[in-house]
N, C-alpha and C positions, 0 to 999 in steps of 0.2 A: 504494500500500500504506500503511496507514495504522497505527499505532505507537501504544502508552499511553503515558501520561506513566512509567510504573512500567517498562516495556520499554526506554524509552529510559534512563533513569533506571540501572538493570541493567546494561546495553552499555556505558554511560560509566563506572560501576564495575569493570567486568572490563576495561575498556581503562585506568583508569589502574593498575588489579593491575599488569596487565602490564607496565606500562612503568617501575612501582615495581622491578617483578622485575630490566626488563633494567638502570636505573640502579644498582641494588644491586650486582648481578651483575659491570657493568662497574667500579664504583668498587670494591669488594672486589679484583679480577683487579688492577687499577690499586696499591692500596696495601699489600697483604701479602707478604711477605717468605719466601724459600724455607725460610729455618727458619721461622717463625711457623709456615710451612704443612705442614712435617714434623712438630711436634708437634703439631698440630692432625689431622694424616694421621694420627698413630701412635693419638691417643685417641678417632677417631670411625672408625678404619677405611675412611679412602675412599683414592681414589689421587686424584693430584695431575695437572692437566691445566697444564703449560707452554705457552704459544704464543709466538713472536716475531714481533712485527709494526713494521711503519712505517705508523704508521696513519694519516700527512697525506698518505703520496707510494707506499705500494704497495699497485699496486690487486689481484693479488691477496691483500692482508692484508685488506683491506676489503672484498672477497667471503668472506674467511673468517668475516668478522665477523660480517655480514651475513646470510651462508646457514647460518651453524652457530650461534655461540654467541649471536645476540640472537633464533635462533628459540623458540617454546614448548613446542616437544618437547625439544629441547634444553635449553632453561633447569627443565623439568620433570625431565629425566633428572640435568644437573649439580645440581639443589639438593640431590639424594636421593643420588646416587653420589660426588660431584668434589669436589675444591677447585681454581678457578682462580687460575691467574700468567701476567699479560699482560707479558709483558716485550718494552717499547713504546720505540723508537726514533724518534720523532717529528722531526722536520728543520723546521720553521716555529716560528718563535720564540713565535705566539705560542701553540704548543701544546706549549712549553717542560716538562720537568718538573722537581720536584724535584733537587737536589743528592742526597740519601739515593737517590730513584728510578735517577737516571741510573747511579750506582754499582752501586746493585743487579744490575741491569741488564745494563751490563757485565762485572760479575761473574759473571752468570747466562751470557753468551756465550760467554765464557772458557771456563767449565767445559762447556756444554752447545751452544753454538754457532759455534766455532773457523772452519769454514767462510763464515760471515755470512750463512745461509740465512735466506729471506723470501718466505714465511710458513714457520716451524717448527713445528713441532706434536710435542712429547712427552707421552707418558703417564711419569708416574713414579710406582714405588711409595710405600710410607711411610718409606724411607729415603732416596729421590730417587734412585734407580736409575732408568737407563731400561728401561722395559718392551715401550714400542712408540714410532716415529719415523713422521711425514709430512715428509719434506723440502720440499715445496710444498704449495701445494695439495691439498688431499683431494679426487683424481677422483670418491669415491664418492658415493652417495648421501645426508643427512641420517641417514636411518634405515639404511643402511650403517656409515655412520661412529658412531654410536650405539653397532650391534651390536659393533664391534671395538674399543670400550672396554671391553664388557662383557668382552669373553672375556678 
């Protein structure tokens, strides 16, 4: 099968969009702050997608990563509806974070994950209520799990 320079050219631009998207996406989830993301909740109207993950050592945090939030349905639906917070417990040093982060963090656990569940998945509204909880893993499907943000 044989390709134009202008086709190929095309595909290499939609592939780095993308990959623009998920490093955005993941550095965003990575450095904002539960309030930062409540005001931000309250004046654009989206709810707020928490997750808790170990992302050097749990592997299903890294199927969640993986199959939901660096997909492009996904990343299509969070840029329009979500604001994400990865609140990331990392064990390898050299995937250290922040002093500020790590606080946060554990702060966010306190309040929101008392148990130490991994992978956590809340939805919060614009006041950081919880609206809806995945205690593990989401059995469902992508476009499952999608629809039961919306609702």
């Amino acid at each position: 099968m044989k390709y134009s320079l202008q086709t190929i050219q095309s595909k290499k631009y939609l592939l780095l969009v993308f990959l623009t998207l998920v490093v955005s996406i993941s550095a965003n989830a990575q450095t904002n702050t539960i309030d930062s993301l409540k005001s931000v909740s309250q004046k654009e109207h989206k709810k707020i997608l928490l997750y808790f993950s170990g992302s050097d050592w749990c592997g299903p945090c890294i199927k969640f990563k993986k199959n939901f939030i660096e997909q492009p349905e996904f990343i299509e639906f969070s840029t329009e509806n979500l604001l994400l917070l990865n609140a990331d417990f990392p064990r390898k040093k050299a995937n250290q974070l922040s002093k500020e982060a790590i606080k946060e963090n554990e702060m966010l656990a306190e309040k929101y994950n008392p148990k130490g569940l991994f992978p956590y998945v809340l939805l919060l509204d614009e006041e950081g209520n919880v609206i809806k909880k995945w205690e593990s893993l989401p059995n469902e499907s992508l476009t499952e799990f999608i629809e039961n943000l919306k609702d």
